[in-house]
TIDORO-881500 format. One record per residue: x, y, z of N, C-alpha, C in turn; residue in one letter. Coordinates in steps of 0.2 Angstrom, whole numbers, plus 5000, padded with zeros to 4 digits. Layout:
residues N
XYZXYZXYZA ...
This chain:
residues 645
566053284767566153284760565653324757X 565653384753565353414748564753374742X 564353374742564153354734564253394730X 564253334724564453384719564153434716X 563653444716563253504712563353544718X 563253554725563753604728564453624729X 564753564730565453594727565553614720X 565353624714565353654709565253744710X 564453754716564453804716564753844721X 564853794725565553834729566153854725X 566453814723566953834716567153904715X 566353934712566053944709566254044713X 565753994719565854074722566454074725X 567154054727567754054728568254104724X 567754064717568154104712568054174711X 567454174713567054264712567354294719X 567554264723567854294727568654314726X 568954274724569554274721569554354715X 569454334709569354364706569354434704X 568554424708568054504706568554564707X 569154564711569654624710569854634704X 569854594700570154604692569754614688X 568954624689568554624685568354714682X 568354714676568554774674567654794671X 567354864672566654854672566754894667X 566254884660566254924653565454974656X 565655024653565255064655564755074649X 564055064649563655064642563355124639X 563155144636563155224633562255234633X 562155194635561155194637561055154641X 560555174645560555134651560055054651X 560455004652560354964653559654944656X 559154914654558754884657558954804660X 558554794665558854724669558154704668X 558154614670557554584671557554604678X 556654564681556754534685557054504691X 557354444688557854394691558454444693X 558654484688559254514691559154544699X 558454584697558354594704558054584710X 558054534709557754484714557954404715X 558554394712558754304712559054314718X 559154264722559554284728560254294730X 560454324729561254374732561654324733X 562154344730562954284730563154274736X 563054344740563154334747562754354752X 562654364759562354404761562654384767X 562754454772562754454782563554414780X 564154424779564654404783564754374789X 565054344797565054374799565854304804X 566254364807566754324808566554264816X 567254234816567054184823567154234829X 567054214834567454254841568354274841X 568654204839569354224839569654254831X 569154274828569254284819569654254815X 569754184816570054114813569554114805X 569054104806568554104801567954144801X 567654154794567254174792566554134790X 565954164791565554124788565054174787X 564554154780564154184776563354134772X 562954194773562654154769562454144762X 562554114758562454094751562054054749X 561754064742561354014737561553944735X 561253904739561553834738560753794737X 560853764729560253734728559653804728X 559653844727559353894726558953934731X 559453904739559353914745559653954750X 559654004753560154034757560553974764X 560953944763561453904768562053944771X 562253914775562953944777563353914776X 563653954772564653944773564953954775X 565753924776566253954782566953944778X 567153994780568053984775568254014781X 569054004780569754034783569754094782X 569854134791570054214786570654214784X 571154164785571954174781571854144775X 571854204772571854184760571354154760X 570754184764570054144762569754084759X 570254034764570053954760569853914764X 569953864759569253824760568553814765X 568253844757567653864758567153784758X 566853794764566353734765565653744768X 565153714766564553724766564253684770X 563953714778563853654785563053664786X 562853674778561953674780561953664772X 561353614770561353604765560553604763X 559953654765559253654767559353674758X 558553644758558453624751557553644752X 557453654754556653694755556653774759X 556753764763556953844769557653884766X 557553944768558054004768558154004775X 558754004776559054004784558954094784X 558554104788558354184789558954234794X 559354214798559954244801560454194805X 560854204807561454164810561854214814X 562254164819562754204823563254154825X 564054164828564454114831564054124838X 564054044839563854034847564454034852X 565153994846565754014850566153994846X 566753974845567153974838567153914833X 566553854837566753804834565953784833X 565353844833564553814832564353874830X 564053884824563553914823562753914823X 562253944827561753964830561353994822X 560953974822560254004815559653994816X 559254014812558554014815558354024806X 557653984806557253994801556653984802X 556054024797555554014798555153954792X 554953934794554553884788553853884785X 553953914781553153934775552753984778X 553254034781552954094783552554104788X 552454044791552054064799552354104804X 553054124801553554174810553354114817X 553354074815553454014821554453984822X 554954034823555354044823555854004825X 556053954822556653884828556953894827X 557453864831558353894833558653814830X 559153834827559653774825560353794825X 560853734827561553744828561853704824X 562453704823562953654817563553684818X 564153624817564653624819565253694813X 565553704814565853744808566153674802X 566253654805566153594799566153584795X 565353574797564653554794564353474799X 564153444797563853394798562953394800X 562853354805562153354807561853414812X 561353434808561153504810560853504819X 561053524823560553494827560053564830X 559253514831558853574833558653594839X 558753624842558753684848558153694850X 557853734847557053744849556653724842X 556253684841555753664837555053704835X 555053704828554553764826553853724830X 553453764833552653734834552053784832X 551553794829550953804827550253764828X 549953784831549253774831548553824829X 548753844824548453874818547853904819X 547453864820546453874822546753904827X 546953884832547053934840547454004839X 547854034834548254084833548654074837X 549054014840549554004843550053994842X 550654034838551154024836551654024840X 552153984843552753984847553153994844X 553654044847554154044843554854074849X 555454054847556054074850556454134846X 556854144854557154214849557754254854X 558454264853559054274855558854324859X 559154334863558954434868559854434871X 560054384872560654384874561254334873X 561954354868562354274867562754264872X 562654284877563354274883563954274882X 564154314880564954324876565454274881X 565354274887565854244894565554174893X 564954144889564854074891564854054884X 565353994882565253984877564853934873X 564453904879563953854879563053874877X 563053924881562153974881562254014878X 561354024876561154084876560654104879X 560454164878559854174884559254204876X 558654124880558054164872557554164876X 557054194874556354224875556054194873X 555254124873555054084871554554064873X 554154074869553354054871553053994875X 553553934877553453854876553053874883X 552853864886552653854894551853884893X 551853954891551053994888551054024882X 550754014879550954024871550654114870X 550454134874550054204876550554254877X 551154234883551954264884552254234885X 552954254881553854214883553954224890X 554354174890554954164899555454174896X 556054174901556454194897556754124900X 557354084894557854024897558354034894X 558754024897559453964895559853934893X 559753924885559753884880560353864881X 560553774881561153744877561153754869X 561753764869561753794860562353724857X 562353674862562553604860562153544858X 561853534865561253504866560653534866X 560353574866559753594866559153604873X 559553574878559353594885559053654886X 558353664889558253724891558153724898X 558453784902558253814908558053854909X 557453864913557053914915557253984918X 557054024918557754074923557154124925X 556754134922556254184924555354174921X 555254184924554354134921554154194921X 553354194916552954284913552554274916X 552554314921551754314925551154324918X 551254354915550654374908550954434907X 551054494910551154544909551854574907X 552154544906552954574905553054564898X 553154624896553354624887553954624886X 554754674892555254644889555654654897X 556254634897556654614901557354624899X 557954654906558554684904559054644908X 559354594904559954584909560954614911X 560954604915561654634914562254594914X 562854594913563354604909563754524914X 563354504917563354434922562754404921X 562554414916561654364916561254374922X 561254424926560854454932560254474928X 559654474927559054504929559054564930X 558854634928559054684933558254714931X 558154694925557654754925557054724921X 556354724922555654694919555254754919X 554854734911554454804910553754764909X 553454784913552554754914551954814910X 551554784906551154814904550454774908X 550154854909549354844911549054874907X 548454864903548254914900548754934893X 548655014894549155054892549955084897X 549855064902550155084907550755054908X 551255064906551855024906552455054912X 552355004917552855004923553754984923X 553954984924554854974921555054974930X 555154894931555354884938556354874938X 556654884943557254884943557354844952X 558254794949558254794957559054784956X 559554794962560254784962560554724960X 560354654963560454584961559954564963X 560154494962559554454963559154424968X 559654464976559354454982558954514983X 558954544980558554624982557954614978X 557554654979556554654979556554724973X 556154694971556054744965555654814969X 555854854966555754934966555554944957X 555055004960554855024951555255084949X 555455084943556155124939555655174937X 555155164933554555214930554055204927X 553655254926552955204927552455274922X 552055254917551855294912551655264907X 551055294903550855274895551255254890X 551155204888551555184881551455234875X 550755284877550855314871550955394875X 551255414878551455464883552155464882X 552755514884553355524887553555484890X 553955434889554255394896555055394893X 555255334898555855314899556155244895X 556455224891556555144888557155134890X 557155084895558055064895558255034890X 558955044890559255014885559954954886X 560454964889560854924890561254954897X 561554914899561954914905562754944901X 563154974905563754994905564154944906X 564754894905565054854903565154824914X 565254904918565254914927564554854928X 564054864924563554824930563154864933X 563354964933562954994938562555044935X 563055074930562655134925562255094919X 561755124918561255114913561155164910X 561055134903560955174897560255164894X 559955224895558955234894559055274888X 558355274884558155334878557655354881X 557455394880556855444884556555514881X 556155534879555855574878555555634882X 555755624889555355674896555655744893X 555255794894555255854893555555884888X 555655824884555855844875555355804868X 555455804862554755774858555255704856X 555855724856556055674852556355634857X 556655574854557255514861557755534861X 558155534865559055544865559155494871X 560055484870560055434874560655474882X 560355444888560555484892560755434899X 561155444904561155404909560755414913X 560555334918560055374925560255364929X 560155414931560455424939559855404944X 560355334948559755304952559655314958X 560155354961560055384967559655434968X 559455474963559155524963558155504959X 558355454958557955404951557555444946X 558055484942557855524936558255524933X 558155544926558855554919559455594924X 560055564918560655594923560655634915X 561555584915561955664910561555634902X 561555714897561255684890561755674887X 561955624885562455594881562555614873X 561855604871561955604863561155624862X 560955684857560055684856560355714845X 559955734844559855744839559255784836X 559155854833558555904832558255864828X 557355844829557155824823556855754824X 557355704826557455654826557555614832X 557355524833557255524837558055474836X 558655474841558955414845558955374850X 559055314847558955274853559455194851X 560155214847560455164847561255174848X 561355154854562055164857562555114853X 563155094853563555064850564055044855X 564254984858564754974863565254914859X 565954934863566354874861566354824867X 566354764863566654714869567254724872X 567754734867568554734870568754784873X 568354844874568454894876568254924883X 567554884882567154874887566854934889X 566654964882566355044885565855074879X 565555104881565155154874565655194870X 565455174866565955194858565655244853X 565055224853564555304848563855274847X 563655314844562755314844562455294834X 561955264835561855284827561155314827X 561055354821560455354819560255374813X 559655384809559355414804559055484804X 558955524798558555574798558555574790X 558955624784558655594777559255524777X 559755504782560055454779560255434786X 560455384784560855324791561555384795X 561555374801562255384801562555364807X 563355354808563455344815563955384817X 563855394822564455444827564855414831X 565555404831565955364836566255424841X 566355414846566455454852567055414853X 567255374853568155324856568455344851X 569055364853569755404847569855364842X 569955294844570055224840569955234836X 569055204837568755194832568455264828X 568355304829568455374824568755384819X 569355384822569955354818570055294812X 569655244812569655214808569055194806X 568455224808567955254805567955304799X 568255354798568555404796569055354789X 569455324791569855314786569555274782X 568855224783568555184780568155234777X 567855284779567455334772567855374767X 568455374767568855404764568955364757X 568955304761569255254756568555224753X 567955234753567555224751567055264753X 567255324747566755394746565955384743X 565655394744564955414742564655344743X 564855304748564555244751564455234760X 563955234761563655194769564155154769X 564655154776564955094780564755104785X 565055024784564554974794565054934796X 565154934802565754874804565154814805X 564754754802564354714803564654684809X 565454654809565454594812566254614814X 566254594822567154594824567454524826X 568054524826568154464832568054494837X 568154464843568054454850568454514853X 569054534851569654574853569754624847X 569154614842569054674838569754714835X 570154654832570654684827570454654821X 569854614819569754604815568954624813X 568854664807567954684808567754674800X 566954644799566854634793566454714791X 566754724787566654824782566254784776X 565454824779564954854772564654884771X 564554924764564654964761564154954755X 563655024756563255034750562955094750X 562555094747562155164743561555164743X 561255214738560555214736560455174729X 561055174726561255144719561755074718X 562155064725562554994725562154954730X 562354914729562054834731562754824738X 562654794742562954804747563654754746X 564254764747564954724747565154734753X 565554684752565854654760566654654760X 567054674766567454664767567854654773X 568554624772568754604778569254674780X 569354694787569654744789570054704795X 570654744794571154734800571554794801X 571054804808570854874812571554894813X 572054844814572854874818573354894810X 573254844803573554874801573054924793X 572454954796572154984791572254964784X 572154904783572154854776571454834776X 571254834770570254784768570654734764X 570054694765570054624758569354604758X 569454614751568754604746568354544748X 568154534750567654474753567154424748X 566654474744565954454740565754524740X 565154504733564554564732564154534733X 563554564733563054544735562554514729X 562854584724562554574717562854614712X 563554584711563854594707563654614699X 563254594695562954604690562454654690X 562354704695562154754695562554824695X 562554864689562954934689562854964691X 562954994696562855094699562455124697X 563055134690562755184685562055184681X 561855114684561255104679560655104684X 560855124691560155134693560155194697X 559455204699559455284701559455314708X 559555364709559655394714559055404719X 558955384727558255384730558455474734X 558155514733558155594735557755614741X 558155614747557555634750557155714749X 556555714752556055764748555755784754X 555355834753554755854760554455894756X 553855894758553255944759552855944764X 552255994763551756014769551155984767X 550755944772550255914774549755954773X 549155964770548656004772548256054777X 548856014782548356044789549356064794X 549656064790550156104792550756054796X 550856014795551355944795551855964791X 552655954792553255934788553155864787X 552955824779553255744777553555754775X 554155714777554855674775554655634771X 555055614766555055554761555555554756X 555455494749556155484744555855494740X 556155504734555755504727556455474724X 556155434717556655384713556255404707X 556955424703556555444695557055404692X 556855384686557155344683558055384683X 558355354677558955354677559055434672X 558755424668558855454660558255494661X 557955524666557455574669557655644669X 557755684663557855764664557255814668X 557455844672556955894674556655934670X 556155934669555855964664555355944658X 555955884655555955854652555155814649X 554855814652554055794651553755744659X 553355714659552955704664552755634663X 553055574668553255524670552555484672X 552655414672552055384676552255384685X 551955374689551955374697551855324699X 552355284703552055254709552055274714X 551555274719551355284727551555234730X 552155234734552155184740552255204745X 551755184750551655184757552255154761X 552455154765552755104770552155054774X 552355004776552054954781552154974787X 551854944793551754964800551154944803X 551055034804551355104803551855114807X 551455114815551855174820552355134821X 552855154822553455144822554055144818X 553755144811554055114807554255174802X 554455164799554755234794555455204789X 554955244780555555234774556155254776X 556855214774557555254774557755244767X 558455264768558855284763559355214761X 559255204753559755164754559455114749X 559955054747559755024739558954994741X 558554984737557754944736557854914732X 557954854730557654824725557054844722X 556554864723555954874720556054934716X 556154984719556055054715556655034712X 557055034711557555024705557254974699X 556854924700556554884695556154934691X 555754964697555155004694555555074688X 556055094693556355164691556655144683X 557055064683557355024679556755044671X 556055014674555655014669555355094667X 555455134669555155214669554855244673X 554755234678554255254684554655274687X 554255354691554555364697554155334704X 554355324707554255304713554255364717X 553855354725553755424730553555384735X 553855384740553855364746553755424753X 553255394757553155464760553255434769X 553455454772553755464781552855504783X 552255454783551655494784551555514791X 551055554794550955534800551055464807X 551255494812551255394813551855354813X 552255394808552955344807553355364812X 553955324813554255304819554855364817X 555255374822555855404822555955494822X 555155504821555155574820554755634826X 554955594834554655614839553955604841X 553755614845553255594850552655614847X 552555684848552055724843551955704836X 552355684831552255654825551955584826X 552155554828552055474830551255464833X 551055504836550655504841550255544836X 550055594832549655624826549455584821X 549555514822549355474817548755424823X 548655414828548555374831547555404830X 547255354828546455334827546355384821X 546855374814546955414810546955364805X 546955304804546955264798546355274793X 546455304787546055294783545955374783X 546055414786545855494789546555524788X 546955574793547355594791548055574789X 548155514792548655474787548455484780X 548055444779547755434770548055504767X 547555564770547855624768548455644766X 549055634770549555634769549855604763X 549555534761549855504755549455544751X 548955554750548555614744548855634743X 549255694748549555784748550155754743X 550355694745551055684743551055704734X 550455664732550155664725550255714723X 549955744727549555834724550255884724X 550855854728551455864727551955864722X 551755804722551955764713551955794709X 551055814708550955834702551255914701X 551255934704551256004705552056024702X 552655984705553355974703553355944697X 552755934693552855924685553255874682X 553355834686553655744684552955704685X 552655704687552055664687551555664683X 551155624679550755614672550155604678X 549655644680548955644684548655584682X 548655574677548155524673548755464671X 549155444674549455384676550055374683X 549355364689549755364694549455294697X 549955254701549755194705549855194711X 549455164715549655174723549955084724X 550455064725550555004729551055014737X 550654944740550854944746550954884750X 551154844755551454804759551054814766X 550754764768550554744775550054824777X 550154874780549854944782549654994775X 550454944771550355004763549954974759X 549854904762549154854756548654914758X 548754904765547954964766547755014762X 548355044765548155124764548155144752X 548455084751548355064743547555044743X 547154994745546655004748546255084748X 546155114755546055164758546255204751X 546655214749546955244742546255244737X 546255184733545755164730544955174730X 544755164738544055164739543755254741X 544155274743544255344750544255404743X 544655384739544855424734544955404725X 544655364723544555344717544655354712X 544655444711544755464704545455464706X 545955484711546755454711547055434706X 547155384708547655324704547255284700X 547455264697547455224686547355164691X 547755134696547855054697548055054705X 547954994706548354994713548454914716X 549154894719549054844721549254834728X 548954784731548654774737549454694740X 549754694743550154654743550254624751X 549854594754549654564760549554634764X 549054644763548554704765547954704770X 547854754774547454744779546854784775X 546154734774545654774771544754774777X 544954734782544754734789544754754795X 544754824796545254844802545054784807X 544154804808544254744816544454674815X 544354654810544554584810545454564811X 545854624810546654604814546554624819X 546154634821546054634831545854554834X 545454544830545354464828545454394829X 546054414822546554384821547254364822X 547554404825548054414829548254364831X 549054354828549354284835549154314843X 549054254847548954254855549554294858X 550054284856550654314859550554384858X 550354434855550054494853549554524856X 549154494860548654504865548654554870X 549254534873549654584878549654664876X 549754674871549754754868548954754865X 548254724865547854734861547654814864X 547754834870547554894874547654974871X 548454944869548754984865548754994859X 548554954855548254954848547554974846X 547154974852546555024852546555074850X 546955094855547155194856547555214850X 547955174846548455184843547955184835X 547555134836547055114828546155144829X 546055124835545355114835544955074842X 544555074842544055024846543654984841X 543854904840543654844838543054834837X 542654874845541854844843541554894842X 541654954841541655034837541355004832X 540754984828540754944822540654994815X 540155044817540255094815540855134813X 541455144817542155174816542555114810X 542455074816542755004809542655004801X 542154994801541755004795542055074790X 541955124794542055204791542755184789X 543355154791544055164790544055104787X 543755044786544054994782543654974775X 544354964771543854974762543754944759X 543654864764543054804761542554834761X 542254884765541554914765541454954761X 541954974758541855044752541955004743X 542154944743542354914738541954964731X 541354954733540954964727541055034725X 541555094728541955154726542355154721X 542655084720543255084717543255094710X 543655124707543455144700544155114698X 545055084698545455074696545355004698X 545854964690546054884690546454874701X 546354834700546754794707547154754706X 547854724708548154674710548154644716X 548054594717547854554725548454504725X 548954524730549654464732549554444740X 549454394741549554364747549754294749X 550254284755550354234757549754184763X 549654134760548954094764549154084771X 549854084773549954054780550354134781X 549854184783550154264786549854244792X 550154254797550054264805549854324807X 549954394801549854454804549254484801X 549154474796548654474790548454434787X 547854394789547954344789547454344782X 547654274779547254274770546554304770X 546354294774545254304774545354384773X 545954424775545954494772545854484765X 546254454759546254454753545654394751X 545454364753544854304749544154374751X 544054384757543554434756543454484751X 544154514752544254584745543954544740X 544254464737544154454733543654454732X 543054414734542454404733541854464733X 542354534738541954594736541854634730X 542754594726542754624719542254574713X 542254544716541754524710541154524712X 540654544716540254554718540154614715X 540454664714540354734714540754744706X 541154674702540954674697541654714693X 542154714698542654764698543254714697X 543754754691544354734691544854714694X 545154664696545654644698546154584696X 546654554697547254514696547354464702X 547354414703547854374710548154334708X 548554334715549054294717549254274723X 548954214725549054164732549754124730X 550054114737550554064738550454014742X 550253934744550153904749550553914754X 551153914753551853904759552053984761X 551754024760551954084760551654134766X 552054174770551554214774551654294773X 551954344777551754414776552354454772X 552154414764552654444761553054374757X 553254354751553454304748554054284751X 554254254750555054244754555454194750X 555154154747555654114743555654134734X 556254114734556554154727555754144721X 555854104719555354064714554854134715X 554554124720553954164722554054224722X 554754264723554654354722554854364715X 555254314711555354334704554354334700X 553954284702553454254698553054324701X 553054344707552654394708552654464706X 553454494706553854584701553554554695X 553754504693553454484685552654504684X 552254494687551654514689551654574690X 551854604696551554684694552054744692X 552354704688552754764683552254744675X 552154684674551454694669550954704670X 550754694679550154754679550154824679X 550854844680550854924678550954934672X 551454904666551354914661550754914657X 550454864659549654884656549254934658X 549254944665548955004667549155094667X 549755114667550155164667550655154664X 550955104660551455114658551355114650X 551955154646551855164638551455104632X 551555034636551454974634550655004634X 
């Protein structure tokens, strides 16, 4: 049975599911300004996703102010019932474990100590799987994590989990009933990932020494392992990817004798790349797409200024194709199928919509309205994210986005600027596609510049690698250039620019400010690394395994000297703009003593700034209360600092 202040909001969103096709949108003759809340209260829905035989659906939604799961019927979308009723935590992800259990995981007050929960479709008593554990002083954070749902078993799954040495995962067995675990492969210390195939065989382990990363292979589980390849993690190598639906062909991404990834097969008779299946100029791929019902490779996706996917199966082409027709100047994604994939959840969005969901029924090319995400957001009232490039100083193509307000004429006069960095870095890289943030920003008048710097992921081997013992150096430079960019294309007001950033972009918002001073009017620092050696430091133990790599990639740690030069606790007293300081007290990645030092540097040196601590919070706010209180915060710090106010 339901209570009633959730049955109320269940009601609630029934009706809005009902509904919202009759809902007629008035178009306003100026653009709307939104609060906060709008852009950031939590989403009516989010992640669809169907059962195995597509009887039902389940979703996450705001209940009590929380994200829980729901489940309705996919016939006439009814009765809709809520089988998590969490009143402190947001359930972070979920999946059917089989048509009658749902599998979720959440994290609690931001430590990424990761536990696995199951519940009935029902609802009822939640039962817990793996148990979050921390021991904090030690950097010991354990945590579990799906690598395989067994589609053939409808009892297990296979997770990766720290519980035996908290330093590296084993991989087990998990009852997703009872909670039973079975051991199936124990971590010597050195194996960072592992590939099974298509019978839960073991086939393939990839061992890190050093920087040297070996990738062993064997036929079953009576044969002795043979090495597959053997090479730098920061070199040209080979990354498997998935087994063939046979059990024999493997699908690798590899970058040998080209810059970027493609994905190709290997031929193990010969033990080198076989045929190139799918590459791309520019850019790197490395994400095949297969069907279950089909039992074969279906198409590839990837990114360059936007997402995209290729299907290669006539099928699905076909109705790939018919889905972008029917919903023109918006990104579709098949999220979620049944099991025999006649039935698939379709979403859909933009740089300007907010994502919606649909149900699709593949055999007779009909959708059904599902949810929005956030309905009380117009299109038309926000802006367009453009991707942009310029040259580097020293002769680099950056990629990146630019977001001007709505009611921004070219020409027209000269804007306040925000700098945003992306986090990471390596690997990591800005896409396309709606932000809450720059729409707030843009909302309020600002343009927003987002920059793909040295270092970021996706843009080949040589780009990636161009950034490595460059923190604070030629990275930095690159977000400068962006500026000088800026200013030059005559939308940017010189004398009110901000740099803000997240986790690598705290930094280099940091680096920004200390490196380069006369810059930006302001800057805010949002769980920021302002000690390089000290995240060598502080590190969860599980991360240790890679510290070798993270050398080559950042620095040498006892280099104290180098440290010092690249981190901007040691430069504070450069600073000449106000500061914002946000962080969460329980960050495992960055960890708080980054932001109470800064602080205490700023007042030592007698310098301006703002903060904001959360105690339950870690890299990056996560619950609603805390990212409305926090936008609220640095939109009046930019108002005061660069904005007309």
């Amino acid at each position: 049975m339901i209570k009633s202040s959730i049955y109320i909001k269940l009601t609630t969103l029934l009706l809005l599911v009902i509904s919202s096709v009759f809902t007629i949108n008035i178009v306003e003759a100026q653009v709307k300004q939104y609060t906060v809340e709008d852009f950031f209260k939590n989403s009516q829905f989010r992640s669809f996703k169907l059962s195995p035989n597509g009887k039902y659906l389940a979703a996450l939604a705001p209940l009590r102010d929380r994200y829980n799961i729901i489940v309705m019927e996919t016939d006439g979308l009814k009765n809709m019932t809520a089988v998590t009723d969490l009143k402190d935590y947001d359930i972070d992800g979920f999946f059917w474990g089989n048509n009658d259990r749902i599998v979720f995981t959440l994290d609690k007050e931001g430590t990424e100590s990761f536990a696995l929960y199951s519940v009935k479709k029902e609802g009822g008593r939640v039962k817990t799987l793996v148990k979050p554990k921390i021991s904090w002083g030690a950097r010991a954070i354990r945590t579990a994590s799906v690598i395989d749902r067994l589609p053939e078993d409808d009892d297990h799954v296979l997770v990766s989990y720290n519980k035996r040495k908290v330093k590296y995962p084993d991989i087990y067995k998990l009852n997703i009933n009872t909670g039973k675990l079975t051991l199936l492969s124990k971590n010597p210390g050195d194996i960072i990932g592992s590939l099974y195939d298509h019978n839960s065989v073991l086939r393939i382990k990839i061992e890190l020494e050093g920087v040297i990363q070996t990738t062993y292979y064997r036929d079953n589980e009576q044969q002795e392992w043979r090495v597959f390849s053997k090479s730098s993690m920061l070199e040209e190598g080979i990354s498997p990817l998935s087994f063939d639906y046979d059990n024999t062909t493997l699908y690798v991404a590899s970058n040998k004798g080209r810059d970027t990834q493609a994905i190709y097969k290997y031929n193990f008779e010969e033990n080198k790349l076989g045929e190139l299946l799918f590459a791309k100029d520019g850019v790197d791929v490395t994400s095949p797409i297969f069907s279950y019902a089909k039992k074969k490779l279906i198409g590839f996706e990837w990114q360059d200024e936007k997402p995209h996917i290729e299907y290669i199966d006539d099928d699905y082409k076909r109705s790939f194709k018919g889905l972008q027709q029917a919903f023109p100047d918006k990104e579709v994604v098949l999220s979620s199928t049944s099991r025999d994939e006649k039935l698939a959840v379709v979403m859909t969005y933009s740089d300007i919509a907010t994502p919606k969901f649909y149900l699709y029924d593949i055999n007779k090319k009909q959708v059904k309205f599902l949810g929005a995400s956030k309905n009380w957001i117009d299109p038309k009232d926000m802006a367009p994210m453009k991707p942009i490039e310029y040259t580097s100083r020293d002769g680099l193509t950056i990629h990146g986005y630019l977001t001007l307000p709505v009611d921004y004429k070219k020409g027209s006069g000269k804007i306040p600027l925000i700098v945003n960095p992306h986090g990471g870095p390596f690997g990591v890289r800005d896409s396309w596609g709606y932000n809450p943030e720059h729409q707030l920003f843009a909302n309020r008048g600002y343009a927003v510049l987002q920059m793909n710097f040295r270092g970021s992921g996706g843009y080949g081997h040589k780009f990636a690698t161009a950034g490595h013992k460059e923190w604070g150096n030629k990275m930095q430079h690159d977000i400068t250039d962006s500026v000088e960019w800026a200013i030059k294309q005559g939308f940017a007001d010189p004398d009110k620019i901000c740099i803000y950033g997240t986790s690598y972009g705290g930094y280099a918002t940091m680096a920004g400010l200390t490196f380069t001073p006369d810059l930006y009017k302001c800057g805010i620092n949002y769980v920021g690394v302002t000690d390089v050696a000290m995240l060598f430091n502080t590190m969860p133990e599980a991360w240790e395994v890679q510290i070798d790599v993270m050398k080559e990639q950042i620095g040498d740690p006892d280099d104290n000297k180098f440290m010092e030069s690249i981190s901007p606790l040691f430069h504070v007293k450069n600073i000449k703009a106000p500061l914002l300081i946000l962080h969460g007290k329980r960050d495992p990645r960055v960890v708080f003593k980054h932001a109470t030092k800064l602080k205490s540097k700023m007042k030592k040196y007698n310098k301006p700034y703002e903060w904001l601590s959360k105690p339950k919070e870690g890299h990056g706010f996560q619950k609603e209360e805390n990212k409305i209180e926090a936008y609220k915060l640095i939109t009046k710090f930019l108002d005061k600092h660069i904005g007309d106010s």
